[in-house]
C-alpha positions in Angstrom: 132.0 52.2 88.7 135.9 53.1 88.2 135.1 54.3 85.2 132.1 56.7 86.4 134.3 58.0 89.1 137.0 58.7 86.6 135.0 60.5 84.0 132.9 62.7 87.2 137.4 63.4 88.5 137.8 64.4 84.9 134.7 66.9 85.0 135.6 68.7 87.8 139.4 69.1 87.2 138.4 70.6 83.9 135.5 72.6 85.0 134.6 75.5 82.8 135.5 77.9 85.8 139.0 76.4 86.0 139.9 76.5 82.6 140.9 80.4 82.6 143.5 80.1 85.6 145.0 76.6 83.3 145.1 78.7 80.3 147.0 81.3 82.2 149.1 78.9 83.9 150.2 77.3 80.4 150.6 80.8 78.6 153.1 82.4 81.8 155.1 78.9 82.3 155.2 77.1 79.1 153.6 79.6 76.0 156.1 82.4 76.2 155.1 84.5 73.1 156.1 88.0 73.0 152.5 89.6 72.9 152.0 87.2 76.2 155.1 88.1 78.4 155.0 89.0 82.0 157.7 89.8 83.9 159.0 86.5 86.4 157.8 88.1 89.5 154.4 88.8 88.5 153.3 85.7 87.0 152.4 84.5 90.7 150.7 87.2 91.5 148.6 87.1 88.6 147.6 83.7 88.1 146.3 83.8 91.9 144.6 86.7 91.1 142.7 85.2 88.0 142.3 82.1 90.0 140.0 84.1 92.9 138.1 86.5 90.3 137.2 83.5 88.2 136.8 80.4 89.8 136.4 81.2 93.5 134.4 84.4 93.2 131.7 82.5 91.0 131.6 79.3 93.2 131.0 81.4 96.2 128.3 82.8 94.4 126.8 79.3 93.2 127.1 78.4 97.1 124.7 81.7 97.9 122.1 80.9 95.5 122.2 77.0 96.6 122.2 78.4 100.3 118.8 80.4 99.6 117.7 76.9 98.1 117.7 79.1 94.0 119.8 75.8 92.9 118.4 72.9 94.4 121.7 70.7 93.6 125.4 72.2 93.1 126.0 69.8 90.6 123.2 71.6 88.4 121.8 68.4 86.6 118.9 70.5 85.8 118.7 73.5 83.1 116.7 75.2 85.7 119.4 75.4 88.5 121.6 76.7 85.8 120.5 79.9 85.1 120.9 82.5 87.5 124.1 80.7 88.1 125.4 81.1 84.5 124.6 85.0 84.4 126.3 85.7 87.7 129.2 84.5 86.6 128.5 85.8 83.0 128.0 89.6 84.7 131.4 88.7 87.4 133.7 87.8 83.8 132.5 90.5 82.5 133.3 92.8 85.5 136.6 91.0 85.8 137.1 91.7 81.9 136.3 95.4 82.2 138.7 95.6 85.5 141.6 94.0 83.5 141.2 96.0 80.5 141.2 99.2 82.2 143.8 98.5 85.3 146.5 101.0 85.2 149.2 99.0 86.4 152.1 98.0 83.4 151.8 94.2 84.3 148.1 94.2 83.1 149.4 96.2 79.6 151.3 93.2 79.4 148.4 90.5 79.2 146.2 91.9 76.5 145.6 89.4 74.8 144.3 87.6 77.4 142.1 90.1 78.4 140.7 89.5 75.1 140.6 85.8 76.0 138.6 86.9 79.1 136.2 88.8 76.9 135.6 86.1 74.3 134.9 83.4 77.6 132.1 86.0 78.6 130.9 86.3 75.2 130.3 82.1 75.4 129.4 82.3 79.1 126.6 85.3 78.4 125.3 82.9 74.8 125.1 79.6 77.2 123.2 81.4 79.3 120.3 82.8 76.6 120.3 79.1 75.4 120.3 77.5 78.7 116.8 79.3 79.6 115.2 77.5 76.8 117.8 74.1 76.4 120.3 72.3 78.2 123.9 73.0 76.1 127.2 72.1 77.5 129.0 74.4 79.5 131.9 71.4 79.6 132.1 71.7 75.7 131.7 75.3 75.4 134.8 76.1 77.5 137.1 73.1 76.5 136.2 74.6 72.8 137.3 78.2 73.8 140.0 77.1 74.7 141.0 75.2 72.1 139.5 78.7 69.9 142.0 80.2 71.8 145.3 78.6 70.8 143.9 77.9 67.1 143.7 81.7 67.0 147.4 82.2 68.0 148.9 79.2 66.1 146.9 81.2 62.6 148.2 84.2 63.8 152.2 83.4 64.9 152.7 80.2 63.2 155.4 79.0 65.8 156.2 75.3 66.0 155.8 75.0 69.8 152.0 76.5 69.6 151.1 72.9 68.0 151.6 71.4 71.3 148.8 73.1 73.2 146.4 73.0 70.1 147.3 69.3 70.1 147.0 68.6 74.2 143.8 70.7 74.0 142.0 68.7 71.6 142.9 65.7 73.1 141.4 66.6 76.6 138.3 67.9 74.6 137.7 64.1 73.7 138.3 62.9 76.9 136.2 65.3 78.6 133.3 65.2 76.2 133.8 61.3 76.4 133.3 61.5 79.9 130.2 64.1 79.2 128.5 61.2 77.4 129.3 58.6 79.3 127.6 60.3 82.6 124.7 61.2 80.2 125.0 64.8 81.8 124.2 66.0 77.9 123.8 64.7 74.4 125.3 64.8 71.8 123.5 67.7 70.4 124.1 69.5 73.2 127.4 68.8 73.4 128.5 69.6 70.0 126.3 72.9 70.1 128.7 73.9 73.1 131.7 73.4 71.0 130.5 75.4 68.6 129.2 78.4 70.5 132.8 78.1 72.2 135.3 77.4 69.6 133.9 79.9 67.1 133.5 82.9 69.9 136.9 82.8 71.3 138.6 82.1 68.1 137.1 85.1 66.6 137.9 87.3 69.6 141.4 86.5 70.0 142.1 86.2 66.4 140.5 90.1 66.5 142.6 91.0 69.2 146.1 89.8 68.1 146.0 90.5 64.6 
């Protein structure tokens, strides 16, 4: 029982919806690569702002479509809950992606790259959504995977020492988490390791793209 109550804690502190604000928490604190610098008194300001558009924004839309009884559990155990939910939030990332890309402001010129980032997540989040209307593939494994896309893609690129460490921490919270995937038997295997793929290989290629 502790052990189902640790992996189910695990899940939702690394939901796929959270992952963006993490990565930009890691890249404006502790990643501070030139192509990736803010200025001190916008990093705030930023990483709320990222933390509304893309995790509170799409929850709030999850809790409308639950509300109107489209998603008959939030937890979305069933592919069928999942797919109006996935392509709202695959249509907000990408109006949030658009919005970033094209703000005005010199703080966003800044961040590039991980408006890029952005773009490659709604890349994966608009592919799990095609797949999820005909099979059940990990969300969970698709967005620990682009993240992990994400910093292979600027350790390849910079080749600085210190990028190791969030390549390394990254893969070793994609065990845990797709440990704890398996051990709620929220997915298979198959499904699991299709999500990595889908994830890894679409945000790798986009940052890579976008940094080179």
């Amino acid at each position: 029982m502790h052990f189902k109550i640790l992996a189910l804690t695990f899940s939702v502190v690394f939901h796929p919806l959270l992952l963006p604000t993490l990565v930009c928490l890691v890249v404006f604190y502790f990643v501070p690569i030139p192509p990736l610098w803010i200025p001190e008194k916008a990093k705030a300001v930023m990483l709320l702002l990222v933390f509304v558009m893309t995790f509170v924004a799409p929850n709030l839309g999850i809790l409308l479509y639950y509300f109107f009884g489209t998603v008959k559990s939030l937890q979305m155990h069933n592919r069928e809950d999942r797919f109006y939910p996935f392509i709202f939030t695959t249509c907000l990332y990408a109006i949030i992606t658009y919005l970033f890309a094209t703000a005005k402001s010199e703080i966003f010129q800044f961040v590039q790259v991980l408006v890029w980032f952005l773009g490659g997540v709604t890349i994966t989040l608009l592919v799990v959504s095609v797949v999820t209307f005909y099979w059940k593939i990990s969300a969970h494994s698709a967005g620990i995977a682009g993240v992990l896309g994400f910093w292979f893609a600027l350790a390849y690129r910079y080749q600085e020492a210190y990028l190791l460490y969030p390549v390394l921490a990254t893969l070793l919270l994609a065990g845990l988490l797709l440990t704890c995937r398996l051990y709620l038997n929220a997915h298979t295997l198959a499904q699991i390791g299709a999500g990595f793929g889908v994830g890894f290989v679409i945000n790798f290629c986009t940052v890579l793209v976008a940094v080179w």
